[in-house]
N, C-alpha and C positions, 0 to 999 in steps of 0.2 A: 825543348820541344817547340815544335810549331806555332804560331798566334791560328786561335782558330774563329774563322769567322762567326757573327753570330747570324742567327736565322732574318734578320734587317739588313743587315748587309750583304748577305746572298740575294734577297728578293730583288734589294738596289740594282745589283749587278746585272740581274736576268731582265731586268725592265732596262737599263741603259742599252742591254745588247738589242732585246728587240726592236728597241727605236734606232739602235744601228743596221740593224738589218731591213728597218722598215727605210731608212735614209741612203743608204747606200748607194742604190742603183737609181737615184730619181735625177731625173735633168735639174738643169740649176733651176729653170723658172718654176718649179715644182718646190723645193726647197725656199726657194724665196716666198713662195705660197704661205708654206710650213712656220716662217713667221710669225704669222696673226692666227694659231693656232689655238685654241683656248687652256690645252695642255702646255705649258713650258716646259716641259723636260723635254716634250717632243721639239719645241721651239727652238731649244738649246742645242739638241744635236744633228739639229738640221743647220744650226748658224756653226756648228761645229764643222760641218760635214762642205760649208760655205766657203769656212777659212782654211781649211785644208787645201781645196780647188784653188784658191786664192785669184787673184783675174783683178784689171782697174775696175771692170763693172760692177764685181763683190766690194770693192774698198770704196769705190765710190757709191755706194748703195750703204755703208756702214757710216760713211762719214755723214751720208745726208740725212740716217736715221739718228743721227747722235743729238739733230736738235728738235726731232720729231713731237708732236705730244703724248704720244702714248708712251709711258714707262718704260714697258716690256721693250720696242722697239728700239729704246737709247739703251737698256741695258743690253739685248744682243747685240747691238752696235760696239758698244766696250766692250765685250767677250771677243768679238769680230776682230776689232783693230789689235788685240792683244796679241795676236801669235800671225796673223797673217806676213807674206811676205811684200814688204814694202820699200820705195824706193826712197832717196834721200828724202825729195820733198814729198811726197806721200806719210814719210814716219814724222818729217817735221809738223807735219798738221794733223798728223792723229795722235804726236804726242801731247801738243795743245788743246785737241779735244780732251784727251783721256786727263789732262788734267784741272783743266774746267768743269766736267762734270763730276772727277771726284770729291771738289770742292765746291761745287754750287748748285749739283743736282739736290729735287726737292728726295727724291726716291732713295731711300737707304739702297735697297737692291743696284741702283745703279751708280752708286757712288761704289758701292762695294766690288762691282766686278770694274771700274774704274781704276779703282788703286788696282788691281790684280795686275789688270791688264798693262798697268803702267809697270810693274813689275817685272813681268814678260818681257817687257818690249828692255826694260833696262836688260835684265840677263838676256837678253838675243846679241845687245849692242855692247856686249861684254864690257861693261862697267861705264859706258863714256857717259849715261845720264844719271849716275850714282847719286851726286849734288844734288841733281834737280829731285829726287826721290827722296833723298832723305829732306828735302826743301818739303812737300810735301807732307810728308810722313809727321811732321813735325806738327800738322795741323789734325791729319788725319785718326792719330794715336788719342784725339780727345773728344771724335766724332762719338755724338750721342747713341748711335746703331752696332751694335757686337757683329754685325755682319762685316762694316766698315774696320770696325781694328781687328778682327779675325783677319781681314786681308792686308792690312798694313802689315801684320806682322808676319804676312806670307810675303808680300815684297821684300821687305827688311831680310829675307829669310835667302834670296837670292843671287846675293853677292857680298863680300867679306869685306867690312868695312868701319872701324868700329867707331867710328863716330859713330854709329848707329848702338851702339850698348846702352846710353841713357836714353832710348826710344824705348829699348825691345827692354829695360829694366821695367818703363813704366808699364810697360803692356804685360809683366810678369806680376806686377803688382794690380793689376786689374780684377776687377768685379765679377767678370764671367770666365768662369774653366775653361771653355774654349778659346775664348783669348789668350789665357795663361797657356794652354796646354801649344799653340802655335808658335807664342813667344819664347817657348823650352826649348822647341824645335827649330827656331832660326839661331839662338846660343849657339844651341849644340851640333848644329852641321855646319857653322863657321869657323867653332870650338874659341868663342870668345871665355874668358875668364875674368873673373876679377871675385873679390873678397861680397861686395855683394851680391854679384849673380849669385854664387855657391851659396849666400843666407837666403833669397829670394825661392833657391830650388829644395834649402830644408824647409821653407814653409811648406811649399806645393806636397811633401810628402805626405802631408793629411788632407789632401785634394780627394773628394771623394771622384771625379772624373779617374779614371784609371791611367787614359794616352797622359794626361797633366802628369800625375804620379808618376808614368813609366817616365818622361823622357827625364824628371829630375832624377831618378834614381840612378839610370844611367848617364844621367850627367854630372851628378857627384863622384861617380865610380871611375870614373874614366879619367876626373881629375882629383881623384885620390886622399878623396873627402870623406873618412872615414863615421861620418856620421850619420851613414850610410847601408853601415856593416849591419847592425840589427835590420833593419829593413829589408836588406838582401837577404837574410837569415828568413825572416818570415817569410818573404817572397818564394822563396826556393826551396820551403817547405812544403806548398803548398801542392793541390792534388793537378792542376794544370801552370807549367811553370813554361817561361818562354828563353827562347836560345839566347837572346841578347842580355836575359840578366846574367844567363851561365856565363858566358862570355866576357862579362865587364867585370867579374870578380879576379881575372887577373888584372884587368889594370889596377884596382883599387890597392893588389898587394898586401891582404891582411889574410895572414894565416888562418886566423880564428873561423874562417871560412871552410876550411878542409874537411870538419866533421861533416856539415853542410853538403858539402859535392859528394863527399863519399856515401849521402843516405842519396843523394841523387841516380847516381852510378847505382846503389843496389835495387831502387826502383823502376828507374826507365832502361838503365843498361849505358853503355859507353855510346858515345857521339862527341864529333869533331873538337863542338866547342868547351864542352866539360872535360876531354882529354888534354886539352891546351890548359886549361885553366886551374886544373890537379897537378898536370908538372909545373907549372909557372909557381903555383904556392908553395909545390914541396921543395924545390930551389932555393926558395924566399925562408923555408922555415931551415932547410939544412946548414945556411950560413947564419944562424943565431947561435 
C-alpha cells in the first residue's frame, strides 16, 4: 500500500506551494526584496526561486551575503550557492565560502545548510570534491547542532564512497533519530555493508522515529539479515502496511514470510509488489 501522508505534511506542502506561486512571477529585485522578509519559508523560496534564474548578479549577491551579519542572509547565501549554476572560478570561491562557514559559522542554521550545500555542489561535480567533503564531514559529524549532522549525513548521502562508512557509522550511532534515520538513508542508497552497519540497523529497529525504523528494516532485508523476518512479520500485519516492505521480503529470501503475504493478498487483494514477492518465496521454498 501507499505511504500516506499525514495531515503536517499536507499543510507543509500547501504552504510551500503558496509561497511558489506567490514567488514565481515576481522580478528579481522583488525576490531579492523577499530576503529580509520576517517569514523564512517565504525567504527560502524566494532564494530558491533566485537560484534557479541563476545570473553573476544572483551569485554575486550570495557570495557577498555569505559574510553579511545577519544570520538569515549567510544562511540563504549557502542555500543560494548550493545548486546555482556556476563557473570554474565562481564554484572555486563559493566552494571556499560554503566551507568556511560550515565550520566557523556562529549559526547552527547556517552551518547546516553549509554542509548541504557543499554536498550539492559535490554531487553536481560528480565526485571530483568527494575528499574535500569527507575532509569536512570529519569535523562536521561532531558539530554540537542535529541540524549540522542531519546534513552531513545528507551530503555523505550523495556520492558512493566508503571511506565515508566510519562517518555515516557514527552518525547511525548518534543521539537524535533524525540523524540516525538520515544516516540509514545514505547506507542504504549507496548500499554500503559491513557486519556493523547490519548491528547499528538491529538497533535502529526499536527507534521509535518510524522513517529510522523504516530504512533499517529495509536495510537488513535487502541484505538478507534475517533478523529481520519478525519485524517484517509485524510490520505486515498491520492495518496500514507500505509497498517497500512487501517488496524487500523477496530480497531477504525467508520463506517463513508466505503466511504473511498471503494474509496480505486476502486483505488488500493482489499488487505488483506482493505478486513478485509470493512467487520469489514460493521458488525459494519449492527447492527445499
Amino acid at each position: 500500500m501507499m505511504m500516506v501522508r499525514s495531515a503536517y505534511d499536507k499543510k507543509k506542502d500547501d504552504i510551500h506551494f503558496e509561497y511558489w506561486q506567490r514567488c514565481r512571477y515576481l522580478t528579481e529585485d522583488k525576490l531579492i526584496a523577499l530576503l529580509d522578509h520576517d517569514n523564512f519559508k517565504l525567504s527560502l523560496e524566494a532564494a530558491a526561486s533566485l537560484q534557479l534564474r541563476g545570473g553573476s548578479k544572483i551569485i554575486r549577491l550570495a557570495q557577498m551575503d555569505s559574510f553579511s551579519n545577519r544570520y538569515k542572509r549567510r544562511a540563504l547565501a549557502a542555500f543560494i550557492l548550493g545548486q546555482i549554476k556556476l563557473n570554474t572560478k565562481e564554484e572555486k570561491i563559493s566552494l571556499k565560502i560554503l566551507y568556511d562557514l560550515a565550520l566557523n559559522d556562529q549559526s547552527a542554521i547556517v552551518r547546516s545548510y553549509a554542509v548541504s550545500s557543499f554536498g550539492h555542489r559535490c554531487e553536481k561535480a560528480k565526485k571530483k570534491y568527494a575528499d574535500t567533503l569527507l575532509s569536512l564531514a570529519q569535523s562536521t559529524v561532531l558539530d554540537k547542532s542535529v541540524m549540522v549532522r542531519v546534513s552531513t549525513a545528507f551530503a555523505l548521502s550523495v556520492f558512493n564512497n566508503r571511506a565515508s562508512i566510519p562517518l555515516l557509522i557514527k552518525l547511525l550511532k548518534d543521539t537524535h533519530s533524525e540523524v540516525k534515520n538520515w544516516a540509514a538513508f545514505a547506507v542504504n542508497v549507496n548500499n554500503y555493508d559491513t557486519p556493523e552497519i547490519r548491528n547499528c540497523f538491529v538497533l535502529l529497529l526499536d527507534e521509535k522515529n518510524f522513517e529510522a525504523r523504516f530504512e533499517a528494516i529495509i536495510g537488513l532485508a535487502k541484505r538478507q539479515d534475517k533478523r529481520v523476518t519478525q519485524i517484517l512479520i509485524h510490520e505486515l500485519s498491520q492495518e496500514r502496511i507500505y509497498d517497500e516492505m512487501v517488496e524487500v521480503t523477496a530480497y531477504l529470501g525467508d520463506v517463513s514470510l508466505l503466511p504473511t503475504l498471503y494474509q496480505v493478498k486476502d486483505k488488500f487483494g493482489t499488487f505488483k509488489e506482493l505478486n513478485t514477492s509470493i512467487k520469489v518465496l514460493e521458488h525459494l521454498k519449492s527447492k527445499l
